[in-house]
VEXKE-75961 format. One line per field, with one value per residue: chain; residue number from 0; residue in one letter; x, y, z negated of N, C-alpha, C in turn. Coordinates in steps of 0.2 Angstrom, whole numbers, plus 5000, padded with zeros to 4 digits. Atoms other than C-alpha are relative to their C-alpha. Layout:
cadena [A, ...]
num [NUM, ...]
residuo [A, ...]
neast [X, ...]
nnorth [Y, ...]
nup [Z, ...]
caeast [X, ...]
canorth [Y, ...]
caup [Z, ...]
ceast [X, ...]
cnorth [Y, ...]
cup [Z, ...]
//
This chain:
cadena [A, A, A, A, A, A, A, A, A, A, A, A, A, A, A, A, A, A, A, A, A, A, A, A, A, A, A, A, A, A, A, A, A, A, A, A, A, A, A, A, A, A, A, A, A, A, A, A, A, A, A, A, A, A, A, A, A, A, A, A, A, A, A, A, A, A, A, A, A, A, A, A, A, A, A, A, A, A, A, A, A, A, A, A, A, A, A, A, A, A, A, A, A, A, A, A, A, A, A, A, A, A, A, A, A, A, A, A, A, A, A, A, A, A, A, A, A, A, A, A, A, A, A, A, A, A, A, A, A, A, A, A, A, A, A, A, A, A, A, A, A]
num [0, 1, 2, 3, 4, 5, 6, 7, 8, 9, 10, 11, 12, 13, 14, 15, 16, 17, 18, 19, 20, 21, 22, 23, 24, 25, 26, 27, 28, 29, 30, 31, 32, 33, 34, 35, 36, 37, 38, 39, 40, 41, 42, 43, 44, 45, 46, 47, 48, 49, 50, 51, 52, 53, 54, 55, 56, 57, 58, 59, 60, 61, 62, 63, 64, 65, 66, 67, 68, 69, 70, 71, 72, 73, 74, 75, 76, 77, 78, 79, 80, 81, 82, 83, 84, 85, 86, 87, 88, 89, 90, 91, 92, 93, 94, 95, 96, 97, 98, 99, 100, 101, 102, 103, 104, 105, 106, 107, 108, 109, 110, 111, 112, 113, 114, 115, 116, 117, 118, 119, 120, 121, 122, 123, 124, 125, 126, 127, 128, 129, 130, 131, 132, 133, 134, 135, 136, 137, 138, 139, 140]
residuo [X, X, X, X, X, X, X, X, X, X, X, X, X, X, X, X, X, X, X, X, X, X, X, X, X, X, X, X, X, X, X, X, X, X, X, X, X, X, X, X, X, X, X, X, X, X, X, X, X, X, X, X, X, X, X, X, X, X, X, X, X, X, X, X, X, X, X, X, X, X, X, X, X, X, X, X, X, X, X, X, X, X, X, X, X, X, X, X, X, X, X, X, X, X, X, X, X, X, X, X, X, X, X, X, X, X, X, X, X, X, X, X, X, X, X, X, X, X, X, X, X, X, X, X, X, X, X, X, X, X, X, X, X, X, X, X, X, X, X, X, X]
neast [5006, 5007, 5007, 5003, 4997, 5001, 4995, 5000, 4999, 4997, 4996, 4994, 4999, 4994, 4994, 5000, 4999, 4993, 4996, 5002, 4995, 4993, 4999, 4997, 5005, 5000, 5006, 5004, 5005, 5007, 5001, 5005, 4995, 5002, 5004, 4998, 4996, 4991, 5000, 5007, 4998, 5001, 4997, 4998, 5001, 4997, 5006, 4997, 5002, 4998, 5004, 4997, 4998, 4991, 4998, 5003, 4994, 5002, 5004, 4995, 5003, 5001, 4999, 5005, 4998, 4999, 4994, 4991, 4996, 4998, 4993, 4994, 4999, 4999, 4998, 4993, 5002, 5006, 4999, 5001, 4995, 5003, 5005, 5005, 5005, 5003, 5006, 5005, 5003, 5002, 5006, 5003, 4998, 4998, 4997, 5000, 4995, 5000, 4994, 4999, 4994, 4999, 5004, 5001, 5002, 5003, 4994, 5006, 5005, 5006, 5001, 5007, 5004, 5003, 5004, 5006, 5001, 5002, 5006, 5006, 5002, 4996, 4998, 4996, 5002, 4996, 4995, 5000, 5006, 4998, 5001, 4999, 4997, 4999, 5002, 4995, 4999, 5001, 4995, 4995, 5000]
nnorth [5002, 5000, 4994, 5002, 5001, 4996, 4997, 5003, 4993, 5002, 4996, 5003, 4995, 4997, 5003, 5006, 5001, 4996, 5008, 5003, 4995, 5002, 5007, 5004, 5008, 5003, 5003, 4995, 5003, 5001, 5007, 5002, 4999, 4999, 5006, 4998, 5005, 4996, 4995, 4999, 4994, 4997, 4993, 4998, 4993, 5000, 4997, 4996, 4992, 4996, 5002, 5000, 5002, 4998, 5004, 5005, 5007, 5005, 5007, 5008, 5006, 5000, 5008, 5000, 5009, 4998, 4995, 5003, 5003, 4994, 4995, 5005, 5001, 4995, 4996, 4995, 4996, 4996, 4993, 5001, 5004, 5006, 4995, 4994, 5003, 5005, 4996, 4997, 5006, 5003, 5002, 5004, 5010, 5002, 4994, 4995, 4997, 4997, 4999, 4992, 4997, 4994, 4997, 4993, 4995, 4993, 4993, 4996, 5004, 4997, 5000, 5005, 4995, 4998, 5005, 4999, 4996, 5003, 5005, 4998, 5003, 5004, 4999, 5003, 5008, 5002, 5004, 4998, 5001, 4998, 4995, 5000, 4995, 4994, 4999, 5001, 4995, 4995, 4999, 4999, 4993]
nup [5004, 4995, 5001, 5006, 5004, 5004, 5005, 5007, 5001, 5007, 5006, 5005, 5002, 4993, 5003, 4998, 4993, 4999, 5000, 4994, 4993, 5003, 4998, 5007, 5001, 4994, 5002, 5007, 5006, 4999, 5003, 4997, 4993, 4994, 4996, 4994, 4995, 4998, 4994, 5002, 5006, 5008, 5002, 5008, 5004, 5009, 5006, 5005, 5000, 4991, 4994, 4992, 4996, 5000, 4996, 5000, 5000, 4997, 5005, 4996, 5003, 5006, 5003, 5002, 5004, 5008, 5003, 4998, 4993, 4995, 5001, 4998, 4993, 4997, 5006, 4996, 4995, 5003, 5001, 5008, 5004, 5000, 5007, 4995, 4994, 5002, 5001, 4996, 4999, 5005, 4999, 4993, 5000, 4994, 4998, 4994, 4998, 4993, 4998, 4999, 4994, 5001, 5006, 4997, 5004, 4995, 5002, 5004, 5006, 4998, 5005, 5003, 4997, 4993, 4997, 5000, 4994, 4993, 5002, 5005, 5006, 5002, 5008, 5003, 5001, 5004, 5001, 4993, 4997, 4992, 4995, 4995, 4994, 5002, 5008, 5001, 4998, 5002, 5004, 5000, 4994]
caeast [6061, 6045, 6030, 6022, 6031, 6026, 6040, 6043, 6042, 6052, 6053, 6069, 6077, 6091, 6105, 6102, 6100, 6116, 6124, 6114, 6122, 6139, 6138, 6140, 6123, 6120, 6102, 6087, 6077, 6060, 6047, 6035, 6042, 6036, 6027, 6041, 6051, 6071, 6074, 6059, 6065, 6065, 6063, 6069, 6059, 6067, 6054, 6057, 6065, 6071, 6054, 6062, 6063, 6084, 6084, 6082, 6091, 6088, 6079, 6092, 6079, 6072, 6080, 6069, 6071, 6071, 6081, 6096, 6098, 6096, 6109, 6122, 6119, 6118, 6123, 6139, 6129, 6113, 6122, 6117, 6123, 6118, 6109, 6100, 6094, 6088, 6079, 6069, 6064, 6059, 6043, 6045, 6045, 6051, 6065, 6066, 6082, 6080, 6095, 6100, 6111, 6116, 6109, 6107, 6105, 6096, 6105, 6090, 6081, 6061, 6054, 6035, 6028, 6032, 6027, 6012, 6012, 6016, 6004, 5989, 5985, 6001, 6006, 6022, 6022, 6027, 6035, 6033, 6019, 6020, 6019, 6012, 6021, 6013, 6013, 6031, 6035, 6027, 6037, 6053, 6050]
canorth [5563, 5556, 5566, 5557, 5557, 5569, 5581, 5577, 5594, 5589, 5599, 5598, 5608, 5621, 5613, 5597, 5603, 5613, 5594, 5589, 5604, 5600, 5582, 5576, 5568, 5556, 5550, 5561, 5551, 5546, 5538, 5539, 5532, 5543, 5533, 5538, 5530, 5532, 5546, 5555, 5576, 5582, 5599, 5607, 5618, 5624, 5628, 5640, 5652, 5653, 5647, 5646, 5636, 5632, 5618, 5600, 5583, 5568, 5551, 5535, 5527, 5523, 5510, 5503, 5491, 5491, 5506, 5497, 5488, 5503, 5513, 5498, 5500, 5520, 5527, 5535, 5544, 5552, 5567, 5560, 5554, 5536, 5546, 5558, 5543, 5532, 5546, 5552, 5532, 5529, 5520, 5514, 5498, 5502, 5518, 5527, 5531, 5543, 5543, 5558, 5562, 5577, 5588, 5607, 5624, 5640, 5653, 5664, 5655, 5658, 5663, 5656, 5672, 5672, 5655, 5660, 5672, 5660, 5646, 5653, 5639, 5633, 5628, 5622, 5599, 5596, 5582, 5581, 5581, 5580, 5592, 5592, 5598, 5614, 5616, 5613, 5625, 5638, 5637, 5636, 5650]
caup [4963, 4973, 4975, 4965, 4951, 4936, 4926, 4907, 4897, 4881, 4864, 4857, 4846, 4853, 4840, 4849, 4869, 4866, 4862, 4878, 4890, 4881, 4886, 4870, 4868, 4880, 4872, 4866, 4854, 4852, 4841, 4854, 4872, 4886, 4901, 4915, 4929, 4932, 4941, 4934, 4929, 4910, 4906, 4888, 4879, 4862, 4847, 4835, 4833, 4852, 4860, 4877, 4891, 4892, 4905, 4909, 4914, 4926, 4915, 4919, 4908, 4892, 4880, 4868, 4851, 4832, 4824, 4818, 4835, 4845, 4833, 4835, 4854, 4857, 4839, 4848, 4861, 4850, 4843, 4825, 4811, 4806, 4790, 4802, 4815, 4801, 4793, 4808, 4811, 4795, 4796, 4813, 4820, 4836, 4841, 4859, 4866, 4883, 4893, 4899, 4917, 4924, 4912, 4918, 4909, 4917, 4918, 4912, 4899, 4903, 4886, 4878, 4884, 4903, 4903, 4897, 4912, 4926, 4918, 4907, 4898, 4894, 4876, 4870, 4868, 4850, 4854, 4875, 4887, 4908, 4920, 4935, 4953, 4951, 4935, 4935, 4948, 4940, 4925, 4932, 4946]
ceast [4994, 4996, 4998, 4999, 4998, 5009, 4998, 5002, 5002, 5001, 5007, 5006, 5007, 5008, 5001, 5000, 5007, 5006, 4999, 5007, 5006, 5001, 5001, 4992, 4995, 4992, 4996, 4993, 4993, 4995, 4994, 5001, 4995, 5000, 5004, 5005, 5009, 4999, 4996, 5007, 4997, 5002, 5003, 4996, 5003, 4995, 5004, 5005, 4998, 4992, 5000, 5001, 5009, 5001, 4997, 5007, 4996, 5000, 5005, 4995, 5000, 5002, 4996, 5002, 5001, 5006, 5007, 5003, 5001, 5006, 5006, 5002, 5001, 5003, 5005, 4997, 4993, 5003, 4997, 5005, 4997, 4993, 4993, 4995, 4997, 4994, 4994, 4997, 4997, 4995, 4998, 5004, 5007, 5003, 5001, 5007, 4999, 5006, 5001, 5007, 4997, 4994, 5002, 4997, 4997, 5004, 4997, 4996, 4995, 4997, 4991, 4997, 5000, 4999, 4995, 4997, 5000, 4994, 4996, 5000, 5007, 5003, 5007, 4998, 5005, 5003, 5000, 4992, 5003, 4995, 4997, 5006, 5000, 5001, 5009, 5006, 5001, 5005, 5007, 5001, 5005]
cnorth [4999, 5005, 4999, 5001, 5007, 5004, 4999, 5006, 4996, 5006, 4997, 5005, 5004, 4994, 4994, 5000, 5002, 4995, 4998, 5003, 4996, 4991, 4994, 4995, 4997, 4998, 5006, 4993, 5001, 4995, 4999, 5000, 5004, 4995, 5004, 4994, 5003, 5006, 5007, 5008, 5002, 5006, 5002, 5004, 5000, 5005, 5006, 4998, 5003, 5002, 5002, 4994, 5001, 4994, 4995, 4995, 4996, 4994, 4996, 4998, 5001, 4993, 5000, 4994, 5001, 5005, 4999, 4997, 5006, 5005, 4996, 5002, 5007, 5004, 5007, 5005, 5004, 5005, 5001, 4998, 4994, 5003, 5001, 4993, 4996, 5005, 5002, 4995, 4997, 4999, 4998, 4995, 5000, 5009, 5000, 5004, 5002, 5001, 5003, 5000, 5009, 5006, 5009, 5008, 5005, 5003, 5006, 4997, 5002, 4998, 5000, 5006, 5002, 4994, 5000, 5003, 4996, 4994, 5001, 4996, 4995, 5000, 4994, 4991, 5003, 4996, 4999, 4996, 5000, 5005, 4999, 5004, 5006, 5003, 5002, 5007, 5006, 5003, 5003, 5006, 5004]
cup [5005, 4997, 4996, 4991, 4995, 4997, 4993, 4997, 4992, 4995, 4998, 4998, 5001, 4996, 5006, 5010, 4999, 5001, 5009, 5007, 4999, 5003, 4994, 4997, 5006, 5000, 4998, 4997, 4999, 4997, 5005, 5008, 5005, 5006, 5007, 5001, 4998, 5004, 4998, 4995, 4993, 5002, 4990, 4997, 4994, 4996, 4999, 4997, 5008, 5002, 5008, 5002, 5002, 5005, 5003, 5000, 5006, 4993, 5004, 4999, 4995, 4997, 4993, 4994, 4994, 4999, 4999, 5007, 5004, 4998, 5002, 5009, 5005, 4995, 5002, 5003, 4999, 4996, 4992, 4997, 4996, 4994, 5005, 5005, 4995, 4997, 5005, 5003, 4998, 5001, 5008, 5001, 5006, 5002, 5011, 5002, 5009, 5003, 5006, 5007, 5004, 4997, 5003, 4995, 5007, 4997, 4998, 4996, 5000, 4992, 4998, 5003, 5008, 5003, 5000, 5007, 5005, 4997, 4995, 4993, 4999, 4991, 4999, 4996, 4990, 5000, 5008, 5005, 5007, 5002, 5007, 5008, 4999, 4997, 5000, 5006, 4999, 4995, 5003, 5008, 4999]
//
């Protein structure tokens, strides 16, 4: 990852990293595309109930195109069911498929209160914000 490059701190919820770890969802979904490169690390936070930090991934890319066309072309790889991906699209023009390589677990999962600790003013993205360098160190220390 260049220097420059920021970290991508994603909510998403534990049911759906657990897929990620497992290999079984190759896409994480999105109705609002983050503004990153290939290459470019994802972190995981998982909401409630956990509120823990549980990993990350490397970004191949983001594919990008109306809902049904996107399910025709990743449907298999987003760890839905055609139900669940139309539902959580409904009223969008345009779906967000993030495609996800080697995907990585911590073996200690850092919990909302000692991220609070190494980063003050940090608060959990409800759907995902960037990190800077330090930022991102701090967390995952």
């Amino acid at each position: 990852m260049g220097d420059d490059q920021n970290v991508l701190l994603l909510s998403i919820k534990w049911q759906y990293a657990s897929l990620i770890f497992r290999g079984i969802k190759e896409v994480e979904l999105r109705r609002t595309q983050p503004r990153v490169a290939p290459g470019t690390q994802a972190l995981i936070y998982s909401p409630s109930p956990h509120k823990i930090l549980v990993g990350g991934f490397t970004i191949l890319g983001i594919e990008s195109d109306r809902p049904n066309s996107l399910w025709k072309k990743i449907g298999a790889q987003s760890g839905v069911s055609h139900t669940e991906f139309m539902k959580y699209f409904e009223g969008a023009e345009v779906a967000h498929a993030i495609r996800i390589s080697k995907a990585w677990q911590l073996s200690s999962p850092v919990p909302l209160r000692t991220l609070r600790k190494r980063l003050p003013q940090f608060h959990p993205p409800q759907v995902f914000r960037y990190l800077d360098k330090s930022e991102h160190r701090r967390l995952v220390a």
